[in-house]
N, C-alpha and C positions, 0 to 999 in steps of 0.2 A: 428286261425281265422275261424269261422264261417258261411255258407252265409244262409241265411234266403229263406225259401222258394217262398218270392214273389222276391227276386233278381234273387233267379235260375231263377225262372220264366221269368222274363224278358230277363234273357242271353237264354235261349230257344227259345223265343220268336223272339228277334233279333235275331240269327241264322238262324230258318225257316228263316224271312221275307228275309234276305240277301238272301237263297237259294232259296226263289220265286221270288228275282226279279232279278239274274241272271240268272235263269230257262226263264222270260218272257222275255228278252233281247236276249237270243239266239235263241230264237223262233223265237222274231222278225223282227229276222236280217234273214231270210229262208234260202234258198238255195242261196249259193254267190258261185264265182269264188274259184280254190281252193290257200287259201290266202297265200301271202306272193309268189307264184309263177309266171312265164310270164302268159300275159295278153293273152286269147285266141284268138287262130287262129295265135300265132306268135309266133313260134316255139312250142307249145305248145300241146303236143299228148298221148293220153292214149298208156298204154303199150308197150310192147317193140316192135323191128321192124325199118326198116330205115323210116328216115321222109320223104315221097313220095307223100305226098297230101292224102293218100290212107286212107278211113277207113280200120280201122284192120278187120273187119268182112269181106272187099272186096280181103285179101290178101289169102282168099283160096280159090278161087270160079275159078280159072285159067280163069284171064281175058286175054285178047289179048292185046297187046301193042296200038293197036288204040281206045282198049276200055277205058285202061289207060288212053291213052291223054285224050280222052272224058270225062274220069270221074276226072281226076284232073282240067279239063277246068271249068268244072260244080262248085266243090267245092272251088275253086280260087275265081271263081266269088260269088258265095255265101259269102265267108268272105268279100272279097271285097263292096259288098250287106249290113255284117249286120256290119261292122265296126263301124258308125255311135250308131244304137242302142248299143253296147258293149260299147262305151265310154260316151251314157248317162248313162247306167248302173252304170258306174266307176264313172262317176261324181255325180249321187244317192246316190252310199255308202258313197261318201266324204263329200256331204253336209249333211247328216243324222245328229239328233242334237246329243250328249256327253250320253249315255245312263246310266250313274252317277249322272249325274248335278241332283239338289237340287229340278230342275222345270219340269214338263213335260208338254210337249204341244202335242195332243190327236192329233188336227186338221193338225200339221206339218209333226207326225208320219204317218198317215192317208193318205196325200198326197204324200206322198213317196213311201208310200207300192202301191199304187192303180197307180201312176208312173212305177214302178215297174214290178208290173202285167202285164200293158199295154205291155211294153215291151218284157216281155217276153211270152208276147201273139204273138208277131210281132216275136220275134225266133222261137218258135214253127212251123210257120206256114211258115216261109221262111225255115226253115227243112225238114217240111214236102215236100215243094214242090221241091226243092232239092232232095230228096230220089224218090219222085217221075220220075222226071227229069233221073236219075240214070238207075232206073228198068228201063226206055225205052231203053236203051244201052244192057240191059244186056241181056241174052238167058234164055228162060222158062225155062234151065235147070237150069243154075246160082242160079234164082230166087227162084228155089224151095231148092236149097243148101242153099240159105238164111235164107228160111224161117225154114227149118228144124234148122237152129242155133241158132237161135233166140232166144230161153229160155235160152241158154247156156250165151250168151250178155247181157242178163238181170240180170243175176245172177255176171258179174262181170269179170274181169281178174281171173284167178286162182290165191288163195294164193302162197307165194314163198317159195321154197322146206325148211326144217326145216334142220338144221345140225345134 
């Protein structure tokens, strides 16, 4: 059997098109929770370490035990704070339409995303003020241990050792 070059053609064709439109579908969906895990702020923590309330970048700065309290009072209430946003979050991804279905609707996608946004315009900025809140607690020297680590945070957890 044979296939004619305007059939290849079209199985090419439909190939790309599938892998643009699951290319624009992952896109669309941006930055989400990390799936299939607990829902943050409950029980939920990057890298290793006991679950303390504590960011991990706060566990070597040798805080004082009443800085602790202070700094897990602060970040309690923060989750406590964005709970609400986080579960419209959740319930954003849930209502989002079938990213397969036959129909798209531009105006439903559009309100979602810019829902979305909003939201996590309102995290950002109850973070930021949190951290802010934080550096008041802590000592000019802390802070500058912070800061000196700070590319190190942004680059990640270290990969884990190879056998």
């Amino acid at each position: 059997m044979s296939l004619s070059w305007k059939t290849l053609g079209i199985a090419i064709a439909s190939v790309a098109a599938l892998i643009v439109m699951t290319a624009a579908v992952v896109v669309s969906q941006g930055p989400q929770s990390r799936g299939g895990g607990p829902p943050p702020r409950e029980g939920f923590r990057r890298g290793p370490g006991p679950r303390d309330g504590m960011l991990p970048m706060m566990r070597e700065i040798n805080l004082s035990d009443e800085q602790k309290i202070q700094i897990k009072k602060i970040m309690d209430a923060e989750a406590a704070s964005t709970q609400e946003l986080h579960n419209k979050l959740k319930a954003l991804h849930e209502s989002e339409p079938e990213p397969f279905s036959a129909t798209f609707d531009e105006a439903t996608v559009r309100a979602i995303a810019e829902a979305r946004a909003k939201i996590d315009v309102e995290l950002q900025v109850s973070h930021a003020r949190t951290m802010s809140q934080v550096a008041a607690i802590l000592t000019a020297e802390q802070i500058q241990q912070l800061i000196s680590r700070r590319p190190q945070f942004r680059e990640g957890p270290p990969p884990p050792p190879q056998p």
